[in-house]
C-alpha positions as CSV (number, residue, x, y, z in Angstrom):
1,X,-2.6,7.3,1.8
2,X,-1.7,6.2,5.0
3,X,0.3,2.9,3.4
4,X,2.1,5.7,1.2
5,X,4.6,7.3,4.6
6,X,5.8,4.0,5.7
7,X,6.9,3.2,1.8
8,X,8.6,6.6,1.5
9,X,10.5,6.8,4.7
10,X,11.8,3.4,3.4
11,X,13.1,4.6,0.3
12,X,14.2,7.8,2.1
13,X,16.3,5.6,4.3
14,X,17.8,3.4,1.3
15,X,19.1,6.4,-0.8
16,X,22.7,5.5,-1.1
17,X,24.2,9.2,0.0
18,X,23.6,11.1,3.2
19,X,20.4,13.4,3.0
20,X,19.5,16.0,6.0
21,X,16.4,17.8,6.1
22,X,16.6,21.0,8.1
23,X,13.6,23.4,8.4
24,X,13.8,27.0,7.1
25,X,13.8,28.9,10.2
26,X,17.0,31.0,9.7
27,X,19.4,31.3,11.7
28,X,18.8,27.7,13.8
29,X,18.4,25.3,10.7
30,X,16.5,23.1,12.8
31,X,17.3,19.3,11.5
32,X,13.7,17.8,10.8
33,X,15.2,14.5,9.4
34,X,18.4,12.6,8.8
35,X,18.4,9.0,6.8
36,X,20.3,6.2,7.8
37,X,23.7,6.8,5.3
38,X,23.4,10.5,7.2
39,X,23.8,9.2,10.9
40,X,26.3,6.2,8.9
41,X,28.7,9.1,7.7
42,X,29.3,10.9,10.6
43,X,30.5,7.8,12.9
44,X,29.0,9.3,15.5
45,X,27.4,7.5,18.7
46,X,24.7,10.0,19.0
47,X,21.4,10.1,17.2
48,X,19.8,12.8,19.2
49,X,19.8,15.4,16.1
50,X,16.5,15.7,15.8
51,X,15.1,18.8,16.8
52,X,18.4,20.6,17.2
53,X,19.6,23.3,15.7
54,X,21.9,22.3,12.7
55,X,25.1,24.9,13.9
56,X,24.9,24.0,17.4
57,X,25.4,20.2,16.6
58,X,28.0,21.0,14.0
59,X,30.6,23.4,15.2
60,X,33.3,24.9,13.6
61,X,37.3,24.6,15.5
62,X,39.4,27.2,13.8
63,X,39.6,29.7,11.4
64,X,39.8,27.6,7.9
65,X,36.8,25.8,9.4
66,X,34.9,28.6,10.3
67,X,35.2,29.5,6.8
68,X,33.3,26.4,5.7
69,X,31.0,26.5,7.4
70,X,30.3,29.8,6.7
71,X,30.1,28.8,3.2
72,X,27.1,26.0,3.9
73,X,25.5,28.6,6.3
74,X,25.3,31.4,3.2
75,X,24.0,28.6,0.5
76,X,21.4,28.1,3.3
77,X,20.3,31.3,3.7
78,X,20.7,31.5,-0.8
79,X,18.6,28.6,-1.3
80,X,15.7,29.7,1.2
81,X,16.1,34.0,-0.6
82,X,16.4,32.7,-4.1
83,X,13.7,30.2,-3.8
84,X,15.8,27.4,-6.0
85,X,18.6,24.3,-5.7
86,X,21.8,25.7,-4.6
87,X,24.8,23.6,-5.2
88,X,27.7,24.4,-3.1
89,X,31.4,23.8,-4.0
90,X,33.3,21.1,-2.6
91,X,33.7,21.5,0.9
92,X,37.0,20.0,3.1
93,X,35.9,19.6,6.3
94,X,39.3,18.0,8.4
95,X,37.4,17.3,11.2
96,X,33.6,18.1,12.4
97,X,32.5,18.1,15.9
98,X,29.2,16.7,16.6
99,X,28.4,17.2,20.7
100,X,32.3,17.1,21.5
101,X,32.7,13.6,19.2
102,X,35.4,14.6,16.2
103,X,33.7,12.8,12.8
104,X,36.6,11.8,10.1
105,X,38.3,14.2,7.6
106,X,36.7,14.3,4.1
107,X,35.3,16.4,1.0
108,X,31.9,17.0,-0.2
109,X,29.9,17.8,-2.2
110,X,26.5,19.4,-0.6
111,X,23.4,20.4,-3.0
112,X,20.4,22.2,-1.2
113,X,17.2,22.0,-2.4
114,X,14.2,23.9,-1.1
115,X,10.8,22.2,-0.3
116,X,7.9,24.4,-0.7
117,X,4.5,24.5,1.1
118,X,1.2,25.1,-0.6
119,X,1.4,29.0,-0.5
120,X,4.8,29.1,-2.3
121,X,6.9,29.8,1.0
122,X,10.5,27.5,1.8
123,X,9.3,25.2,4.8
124,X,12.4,22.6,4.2
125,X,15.8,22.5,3.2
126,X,16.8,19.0,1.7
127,X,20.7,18.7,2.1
128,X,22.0,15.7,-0.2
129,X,25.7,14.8,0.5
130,X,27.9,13.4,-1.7
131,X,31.3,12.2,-0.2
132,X,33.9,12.9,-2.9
133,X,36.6,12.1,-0.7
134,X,38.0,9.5,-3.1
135,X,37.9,11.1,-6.0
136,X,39.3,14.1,-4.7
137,X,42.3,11.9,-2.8
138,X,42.8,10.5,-6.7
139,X,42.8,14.4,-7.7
140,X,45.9,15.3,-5.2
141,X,47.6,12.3,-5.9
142,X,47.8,12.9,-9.6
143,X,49.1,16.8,-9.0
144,X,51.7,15.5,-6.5
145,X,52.7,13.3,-8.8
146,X,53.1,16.0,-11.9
147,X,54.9,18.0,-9.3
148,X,57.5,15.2,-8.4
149,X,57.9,14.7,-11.9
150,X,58.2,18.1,-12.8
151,X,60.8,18.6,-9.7
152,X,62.8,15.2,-11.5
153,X,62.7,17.0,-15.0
154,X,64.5,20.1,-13.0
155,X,66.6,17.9,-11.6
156,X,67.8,15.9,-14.6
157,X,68.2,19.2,-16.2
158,X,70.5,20.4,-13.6
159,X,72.7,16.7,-13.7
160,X,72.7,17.5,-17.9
161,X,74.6,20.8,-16.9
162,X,76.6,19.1,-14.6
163,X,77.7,16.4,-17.1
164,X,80.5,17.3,-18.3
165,X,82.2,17.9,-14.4
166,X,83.2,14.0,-13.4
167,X,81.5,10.8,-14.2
168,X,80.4,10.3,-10.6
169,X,78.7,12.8,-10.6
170,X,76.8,11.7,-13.7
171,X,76.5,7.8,-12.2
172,X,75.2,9.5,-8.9
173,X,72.3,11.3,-11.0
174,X,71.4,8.2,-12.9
175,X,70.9,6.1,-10.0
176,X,68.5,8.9,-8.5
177,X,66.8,9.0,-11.2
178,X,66.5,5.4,-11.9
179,X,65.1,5.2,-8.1
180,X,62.6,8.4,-9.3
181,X,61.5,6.6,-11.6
182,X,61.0,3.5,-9.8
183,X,59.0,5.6,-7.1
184,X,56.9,6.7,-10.2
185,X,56.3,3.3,-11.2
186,X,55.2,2.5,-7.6
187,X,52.9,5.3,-7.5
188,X,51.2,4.7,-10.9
189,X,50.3,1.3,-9.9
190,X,49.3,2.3,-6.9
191,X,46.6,4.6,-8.8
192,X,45.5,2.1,-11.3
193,X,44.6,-0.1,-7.8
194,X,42.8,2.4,-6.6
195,X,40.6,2.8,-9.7
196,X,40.3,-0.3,-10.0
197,X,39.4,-1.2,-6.2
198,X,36.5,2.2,-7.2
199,X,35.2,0.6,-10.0
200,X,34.7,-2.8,-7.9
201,X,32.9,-0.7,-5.7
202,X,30.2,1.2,-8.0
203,X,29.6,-2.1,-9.7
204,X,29.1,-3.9,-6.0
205,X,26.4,-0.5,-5.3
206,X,25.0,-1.4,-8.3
207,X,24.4,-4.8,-7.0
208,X,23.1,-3.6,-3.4
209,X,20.8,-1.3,-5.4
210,X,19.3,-3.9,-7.7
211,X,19.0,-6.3,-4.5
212,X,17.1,-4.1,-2.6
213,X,14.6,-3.7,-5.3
214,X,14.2,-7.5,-5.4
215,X,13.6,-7.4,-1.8
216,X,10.5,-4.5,-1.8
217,X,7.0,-6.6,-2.1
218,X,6.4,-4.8,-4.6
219,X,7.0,-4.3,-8.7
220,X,9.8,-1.8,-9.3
221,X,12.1,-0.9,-12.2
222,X,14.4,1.4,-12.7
223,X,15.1,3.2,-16.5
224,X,16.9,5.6,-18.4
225,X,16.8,9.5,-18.3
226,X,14.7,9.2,-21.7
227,X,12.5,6.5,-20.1
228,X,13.6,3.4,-21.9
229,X,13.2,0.6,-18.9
230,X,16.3,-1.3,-18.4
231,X,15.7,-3.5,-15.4
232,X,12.7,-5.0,-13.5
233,X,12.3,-6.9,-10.5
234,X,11.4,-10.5,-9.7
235,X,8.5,-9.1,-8.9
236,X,7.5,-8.3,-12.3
237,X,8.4,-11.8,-13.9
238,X,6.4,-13.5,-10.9
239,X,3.2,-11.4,-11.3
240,X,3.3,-11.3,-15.5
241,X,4.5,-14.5,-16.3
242,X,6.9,-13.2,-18.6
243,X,10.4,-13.6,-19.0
244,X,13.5,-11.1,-20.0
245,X,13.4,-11.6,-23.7
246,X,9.1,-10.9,-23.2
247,X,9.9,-8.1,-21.5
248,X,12.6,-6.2,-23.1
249,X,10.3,-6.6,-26.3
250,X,7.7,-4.2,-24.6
251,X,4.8,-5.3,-25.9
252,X,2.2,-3.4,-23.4
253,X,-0.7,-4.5,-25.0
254,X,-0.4,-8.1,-23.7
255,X,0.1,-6.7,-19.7
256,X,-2.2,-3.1,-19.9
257,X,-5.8,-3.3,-19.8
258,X,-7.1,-2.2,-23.3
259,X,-8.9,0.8,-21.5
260,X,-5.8,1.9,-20.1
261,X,-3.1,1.5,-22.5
262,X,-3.4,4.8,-24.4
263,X,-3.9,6.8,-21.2
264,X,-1.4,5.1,-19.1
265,X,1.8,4.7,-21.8
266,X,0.8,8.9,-22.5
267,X,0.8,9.6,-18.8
268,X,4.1,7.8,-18.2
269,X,6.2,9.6,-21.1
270,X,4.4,12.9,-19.6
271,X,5.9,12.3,-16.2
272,X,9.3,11.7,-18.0
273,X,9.1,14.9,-20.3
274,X,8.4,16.7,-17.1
275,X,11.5,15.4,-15.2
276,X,9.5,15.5,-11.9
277,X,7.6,12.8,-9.9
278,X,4.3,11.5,-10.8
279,X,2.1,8.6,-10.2
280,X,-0.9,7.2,-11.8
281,X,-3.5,3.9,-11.8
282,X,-3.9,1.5,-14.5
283,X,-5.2,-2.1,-14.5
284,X,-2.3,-5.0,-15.1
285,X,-3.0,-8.6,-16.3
286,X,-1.7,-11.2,-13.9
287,X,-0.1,-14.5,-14.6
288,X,-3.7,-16.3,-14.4
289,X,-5.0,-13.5,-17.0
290,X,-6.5,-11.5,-14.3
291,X,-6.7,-7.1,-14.6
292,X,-5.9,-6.4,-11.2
293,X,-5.6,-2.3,-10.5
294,X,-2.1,-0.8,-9.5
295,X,-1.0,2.5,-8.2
296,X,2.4,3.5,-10.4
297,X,4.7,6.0,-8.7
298,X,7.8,7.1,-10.7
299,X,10.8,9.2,-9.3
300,X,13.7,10.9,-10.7
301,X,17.1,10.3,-9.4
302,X,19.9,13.0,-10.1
303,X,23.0,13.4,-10.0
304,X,25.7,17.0,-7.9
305,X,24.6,18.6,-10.6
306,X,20.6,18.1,-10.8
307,X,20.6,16.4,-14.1
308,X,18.8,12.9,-14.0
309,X,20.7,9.8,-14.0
310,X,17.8,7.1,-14.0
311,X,14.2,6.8,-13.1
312,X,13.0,4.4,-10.1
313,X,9.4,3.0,-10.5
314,X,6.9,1.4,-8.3
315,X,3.7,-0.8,-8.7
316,X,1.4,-1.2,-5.5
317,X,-1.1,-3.8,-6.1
318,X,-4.1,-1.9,-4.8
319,X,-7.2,-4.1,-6.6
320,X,-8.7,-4.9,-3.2
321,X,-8.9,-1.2,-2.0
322,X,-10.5,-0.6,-5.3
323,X,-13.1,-3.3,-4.4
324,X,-13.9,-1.9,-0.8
325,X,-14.4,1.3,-2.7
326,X,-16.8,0.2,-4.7
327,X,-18.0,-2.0,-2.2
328,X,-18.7,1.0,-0.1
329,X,-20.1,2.9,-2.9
330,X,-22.8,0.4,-3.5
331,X,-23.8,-0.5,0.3
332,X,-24.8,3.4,0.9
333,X,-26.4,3.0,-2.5
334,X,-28.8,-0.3,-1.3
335,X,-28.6,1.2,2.2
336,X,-30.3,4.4,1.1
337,X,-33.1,2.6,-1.7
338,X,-33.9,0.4,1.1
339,X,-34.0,2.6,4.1
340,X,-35.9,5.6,1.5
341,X,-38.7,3.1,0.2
342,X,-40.6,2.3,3.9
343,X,-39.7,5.7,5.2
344,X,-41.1,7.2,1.9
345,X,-44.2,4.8,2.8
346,X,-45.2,5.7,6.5
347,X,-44.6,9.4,5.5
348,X,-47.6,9.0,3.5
349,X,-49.6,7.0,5.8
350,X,-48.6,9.6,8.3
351,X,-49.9,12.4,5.9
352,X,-53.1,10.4,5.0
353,X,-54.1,9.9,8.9
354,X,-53.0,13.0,9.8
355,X,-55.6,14.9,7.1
356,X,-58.1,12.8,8.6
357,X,-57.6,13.1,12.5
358,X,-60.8,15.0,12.9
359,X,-63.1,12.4,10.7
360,X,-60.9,9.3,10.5
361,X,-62.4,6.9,8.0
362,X,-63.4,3.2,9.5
363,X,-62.4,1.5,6.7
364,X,-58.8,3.2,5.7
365,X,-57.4,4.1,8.9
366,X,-56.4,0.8,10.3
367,X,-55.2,-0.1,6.9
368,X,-52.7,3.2,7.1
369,X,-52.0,1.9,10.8
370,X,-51.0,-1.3,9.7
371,X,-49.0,-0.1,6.5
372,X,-47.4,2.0,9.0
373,X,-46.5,-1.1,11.0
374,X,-45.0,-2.7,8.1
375,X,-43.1,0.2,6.8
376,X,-41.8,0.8,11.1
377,X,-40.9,-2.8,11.0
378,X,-39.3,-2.8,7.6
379,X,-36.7,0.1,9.1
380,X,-36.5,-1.8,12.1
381,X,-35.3,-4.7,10.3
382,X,-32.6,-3.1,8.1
383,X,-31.0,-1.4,11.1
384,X,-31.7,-4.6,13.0
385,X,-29.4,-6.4,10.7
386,X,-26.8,-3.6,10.7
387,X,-26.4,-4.0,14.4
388,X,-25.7,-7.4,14.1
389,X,-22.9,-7.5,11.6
390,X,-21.3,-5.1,13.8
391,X,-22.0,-6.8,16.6
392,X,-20.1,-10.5,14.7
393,X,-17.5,-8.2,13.7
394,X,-16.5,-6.8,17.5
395,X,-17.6,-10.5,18.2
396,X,-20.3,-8.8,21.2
397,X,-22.9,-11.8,19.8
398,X,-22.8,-14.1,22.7
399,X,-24.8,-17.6,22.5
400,X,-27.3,-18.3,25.3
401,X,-27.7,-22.5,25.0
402,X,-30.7,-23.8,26.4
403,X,-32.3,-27.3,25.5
404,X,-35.7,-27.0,23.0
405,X,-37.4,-29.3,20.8
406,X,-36.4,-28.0,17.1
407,X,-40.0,-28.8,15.7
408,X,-41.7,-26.7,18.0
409,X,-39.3,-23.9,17.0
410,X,-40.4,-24.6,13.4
411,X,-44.1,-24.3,14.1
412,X,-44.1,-21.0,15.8
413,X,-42.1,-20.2,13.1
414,X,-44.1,-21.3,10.2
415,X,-47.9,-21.1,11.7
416,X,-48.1,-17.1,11.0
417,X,-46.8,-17.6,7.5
418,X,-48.9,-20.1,6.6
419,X,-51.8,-18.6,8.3
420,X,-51.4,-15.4,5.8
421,X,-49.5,-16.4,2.8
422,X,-50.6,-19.0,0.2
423,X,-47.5,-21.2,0.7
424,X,-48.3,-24.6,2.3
425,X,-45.5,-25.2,4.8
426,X,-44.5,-28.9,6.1
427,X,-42.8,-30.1,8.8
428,X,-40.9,-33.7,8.2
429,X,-38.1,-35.6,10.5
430,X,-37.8,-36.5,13.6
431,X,-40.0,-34.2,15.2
432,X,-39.2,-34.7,18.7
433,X,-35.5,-34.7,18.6
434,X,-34.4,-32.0,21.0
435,X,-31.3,-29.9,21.0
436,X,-29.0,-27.5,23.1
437,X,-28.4,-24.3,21.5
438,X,-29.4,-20.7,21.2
439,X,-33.2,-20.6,20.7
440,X,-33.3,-17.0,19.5
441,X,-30.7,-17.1,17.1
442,X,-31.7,-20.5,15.7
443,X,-34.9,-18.8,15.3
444,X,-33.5,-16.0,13.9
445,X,-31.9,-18.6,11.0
446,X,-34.9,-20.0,10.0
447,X,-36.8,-17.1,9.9
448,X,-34.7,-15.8,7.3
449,X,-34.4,-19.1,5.1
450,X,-38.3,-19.4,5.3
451,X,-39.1,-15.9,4.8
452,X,-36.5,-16.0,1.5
453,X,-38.6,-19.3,0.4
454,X,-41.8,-17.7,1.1
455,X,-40.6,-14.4,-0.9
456,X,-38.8,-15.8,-3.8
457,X,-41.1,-19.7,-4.5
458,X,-44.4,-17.7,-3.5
459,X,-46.1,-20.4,-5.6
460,X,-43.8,-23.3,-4.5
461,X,-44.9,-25.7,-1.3
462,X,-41.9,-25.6,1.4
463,X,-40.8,-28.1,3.3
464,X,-38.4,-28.5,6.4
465,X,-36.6,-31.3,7.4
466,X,-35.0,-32.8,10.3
467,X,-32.2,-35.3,10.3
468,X,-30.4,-36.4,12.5
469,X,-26.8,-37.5,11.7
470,X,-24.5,-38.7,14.3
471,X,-23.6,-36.0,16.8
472,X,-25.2,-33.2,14.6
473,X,-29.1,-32.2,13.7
474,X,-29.2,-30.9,9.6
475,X,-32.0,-28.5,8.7
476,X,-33.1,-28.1,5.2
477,X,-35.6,-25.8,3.9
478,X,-36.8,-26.9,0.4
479,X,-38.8,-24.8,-2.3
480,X,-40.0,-25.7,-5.5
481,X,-38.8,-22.0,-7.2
482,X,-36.8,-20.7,-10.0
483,X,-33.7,-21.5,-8.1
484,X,-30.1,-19.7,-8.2
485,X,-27.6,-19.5,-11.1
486,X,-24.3,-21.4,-10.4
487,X,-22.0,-18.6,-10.5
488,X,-24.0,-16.8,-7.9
489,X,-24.2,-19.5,-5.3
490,X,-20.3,-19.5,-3.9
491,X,-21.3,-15.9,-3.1
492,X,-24.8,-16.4,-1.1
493,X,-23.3,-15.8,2.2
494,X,-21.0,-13.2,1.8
495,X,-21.9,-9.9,3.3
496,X,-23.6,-6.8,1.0
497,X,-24.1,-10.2,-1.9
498,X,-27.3,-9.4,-3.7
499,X,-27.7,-11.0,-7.5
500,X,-30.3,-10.1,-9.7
501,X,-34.5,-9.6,-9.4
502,X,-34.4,-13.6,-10.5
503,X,-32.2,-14.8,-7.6
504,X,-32.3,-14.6,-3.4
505,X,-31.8,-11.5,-2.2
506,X,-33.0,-9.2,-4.8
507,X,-34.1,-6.7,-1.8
508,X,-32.7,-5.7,1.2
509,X,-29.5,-5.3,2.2
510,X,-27.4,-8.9,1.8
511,X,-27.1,-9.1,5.1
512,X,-29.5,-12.1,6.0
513,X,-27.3,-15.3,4.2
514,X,-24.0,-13.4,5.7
515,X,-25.5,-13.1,9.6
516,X,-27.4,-16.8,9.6
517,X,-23.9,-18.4,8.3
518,X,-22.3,-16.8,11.0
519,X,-24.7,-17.4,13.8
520,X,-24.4,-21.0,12.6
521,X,-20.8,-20.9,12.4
522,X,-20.9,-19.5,16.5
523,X,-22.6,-22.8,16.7
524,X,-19.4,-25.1,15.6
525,X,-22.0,-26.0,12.7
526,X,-22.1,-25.6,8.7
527,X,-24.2,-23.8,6.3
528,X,-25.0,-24.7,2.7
529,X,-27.0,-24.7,-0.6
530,X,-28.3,-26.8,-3.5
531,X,-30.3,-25.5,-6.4
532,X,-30.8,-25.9,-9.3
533,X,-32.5,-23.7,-11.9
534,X,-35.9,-24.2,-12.7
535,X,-36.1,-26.9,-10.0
536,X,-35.9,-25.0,-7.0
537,X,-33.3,-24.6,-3.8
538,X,-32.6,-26.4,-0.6
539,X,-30.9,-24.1,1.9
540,X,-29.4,-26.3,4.8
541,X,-27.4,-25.9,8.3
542,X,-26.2,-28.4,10.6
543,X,-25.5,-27.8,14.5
544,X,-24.6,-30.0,17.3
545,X,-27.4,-31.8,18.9
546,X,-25.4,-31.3,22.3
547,X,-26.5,-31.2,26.2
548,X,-26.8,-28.0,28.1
């Protein structure tokens, strides 16, 4: 969740009006957080208001102001008491101080919504401010303007009584109020400016707003109080494939996973019916006709008087953390089979020698010792290999390169094996060409590519071969077994990869293939495989011959 606070304190600080967040600890109203159209609004060159107390930032200057603020103080202190969304009325403030700086003269419109904890108690106070300055500038205009007019209508009435005194007097009135009436005319177009200068405005928000949804990495919409979707990002048309007329068709079925369409198009007009945030996870076909898991979050957007005016959505590719997950979920599964079976094991031969400590049997006990061994051994190895691959991660593997001849390396190798397994094990190449690198993790290498010959071709000769090719040595160790299906090879080398009983790595924990390719790869060398099923496999790395 930790990828979540970064996306919502970005969102937080693109809501188009001014939102404070104060804490509920009456009577300091402690501000806790102010977005970026907050600190915009006040024009202010301080941004210390964190942590302050909100009425010793903003102070009131005379009486009419003490008034209003008295009036945000009380819708505080309602909100917190009454435990719901207090909207205040519009509130003139002619000039605010903020630390001895004077902020400009406007109205507002100020709704306070409490933010509960977990126990039911008001922690938060979010303060949304909506600047109605212009609309209630348009208001004044239009009742100064009935009041002119009405003051011209008394004024015509009085030249109509007058009319019949002198002529003058009558031309006198006409030319005033030809000249009212031009002033009227002035002031009329002078409002139909304004609106429309107000209207180019919300449609240039509008804009903005859809801009910085094409901007977020991610797929967002936005839709309509009842739901209906009415815009998506490029996003959306770059991941799908789809274009506008695809889209507005809302076929789901071609972009939800069949599993998930019911659930996820019920859980959706759920959220909406319950007018309140939600989120939820469905799988989404890609452009190359891939599901890939998304986390949908959907928020309601409301209006000074609470009601919704659209929905915002999100979709957060999170495929890949499902795959660690299950990733995770089926190491400690492997980890725990193979760690359980050679404990489970030497707890038995334990138990077995253990009974006969005071007559041990000639015959069994150094057959328990030995399974012991094995079982002490097996352990050793899995944890073995689990130190390594942190060790490549934190890169603490360091090579120690000393000159050796590469065949002799094979032999001690391979005598044991061949001495008590079945498998006939040849040497082939150039048997005396030496190299410079690390012995013990070269060793290490072919250990594991013999041992996985030995274990998997038990019936199969193997053979190894050196070659020598320009500035490199290549290794190959050949068997003659069942060999590995296609779609499995790409994967040999990646860590936790284990395929099924009939392939490599059918026990253990997938770590061999992933640690030799990396020790090779320490080595400025490659590592590879050809099979072929029913023929058998040839596991090969190459290394520079070099010169310590």
């Amino acid at each position: 969740m930790k990828a979540v606070a970064p996306m919502f304190e970005a969102l937080f600080n693109q809501l188009t009006h001014p939102v404070a967040v104060l804490k509920a600890d009456v009577p300091s109203f402690t501000i806790a957080a102010v977005n970026e159209q907050y600190k915009k609004s006040l024009r202010s060159t301080t941004n210390n208001l964190i942590g302050k107390a909100a009425f010793d930032v903003f102070k009131p200057w005379d009486s009419a102001s003490e008034k209003q603020f008295d009036l945000l103080r009380n819708g505080l202190i309602q909100a917190i008491t009454e435990k719901q969304q207090v909207d205040l009325p519009t509130i003139n403030f002619e000039s605010c101080v903020v630390d001895g700086v004077l902020a400009q003269a406007s109205w507002w419109q100020i709704q306070i919504t409490p933010v509960f904890s977990e126990d039911g108690q008001v922690d938060y106070l979010m303060c949304v401010n909506r600047n109605v300055t212009d609309q209630k500038e348009v208001s004044l205009l239009v009742e100064n303007a009935s009041q002119k007019e009405q003051e011209l209508l008394e004024e015509l009435q009085a030249v109509n009584e007058e009319l019949a005194s002198t002529n003058e007097e009558l031309m006198a009135t006409v030319d005033e109020l030809n000249q009212s009436q031009e002033n009227l005319s002035v002031l009329n177009n002078d409002l139909e400016q304004r609106i429309i200068e107000r209207t180019a405005a919300l449609a240039a928000s509008e804009r903005r707003y859809r801009s910085i949804l094409n901007a977020l990495p991610h797929i967002a919409w936005t839709s309509t109080p009842e739901g209906e979707i009415n815009f998506f990002n490029q996003r959306w048309y770059d991941y799908t494939g789809m274009h506008i007329e695809q889209t507005l068709e809302k076929n789901w079925e071609d972009i939800l996973h069949p599993d998930d369409l019911q659930t996820g198009l019920a859980t959706y007009q759920n959220i909406i019916a319950s007018q309140r945030p939600g989120e939820y996870e469905v799988r989404k076909k890609s452009i190359n006709g891939e599901y890939r898991w998304h986390l949908l979050r959907i928020q309601p957007v409301r209006n000074e008087h609470g009601e919704i005016e659209h929905w915002v959505g999100t979709s957060t590719d999170i495929d890949a953390i499902k795959q660690l997950q299950q990733q995770k979920d089926d190491f400690i599964s492997i980890a725990s089979h193979e760690l359980k079976t050679p404990i489970t094991s030497l707890k038995a031969s334990l138990q077995l020698i253990d009974k006969m400590k005071d007559n041990p049997s000639k015959e069994m006990l150094p057959k328990l010792i030995l399974q012991s061994r094995k079982s002490i051994q097996r352990v050793s190895t899995l944890v073995e290999d689990l130190l390594n691959v942190n060790r490549l991660q934190h890169g603490e593997i360091h090579l120690n390169k000393t000159p050796f001849i590469l065949s002799q390396l094979l032999n001690s190798i391979c005598n044991p094996i061949s001495i008590m397994g079945k498998q006939k094990i040849y040497i082939t190449g150039n048997l005396e060409l030496m190299i410079c690198a690390d012995e013990h993790r070269i060793d290490q290498v072919v250990t594991n590519l013999v041992n996985n010959a030995v274990k998997y071709a038990p019936e199969s000769a193997i053979t190894l071969n050196i070659q020598e090719e320009g500035s490199m040595v290549r290794l190959s160790v050949t068997d003659e077994g069942p060999g590995i299906p296609e779609n499995k090879i790409p994967h040999l080398f990646d860590r936790y990869f284990r395929v099924d009983d009939a392939g490599y790595q059918a026990s253990g924990l997938g770590l061999g293939l992933y640690i030799s390719s990396e020790i090779i790869k320490r080595h400025d060398g490659e590592i590879g495989v050809q099979s072929e099923l029913g023929k058998g496999s040839t596991f090969w790395f190459t290394v520079p011959i070099g010169a310590c």
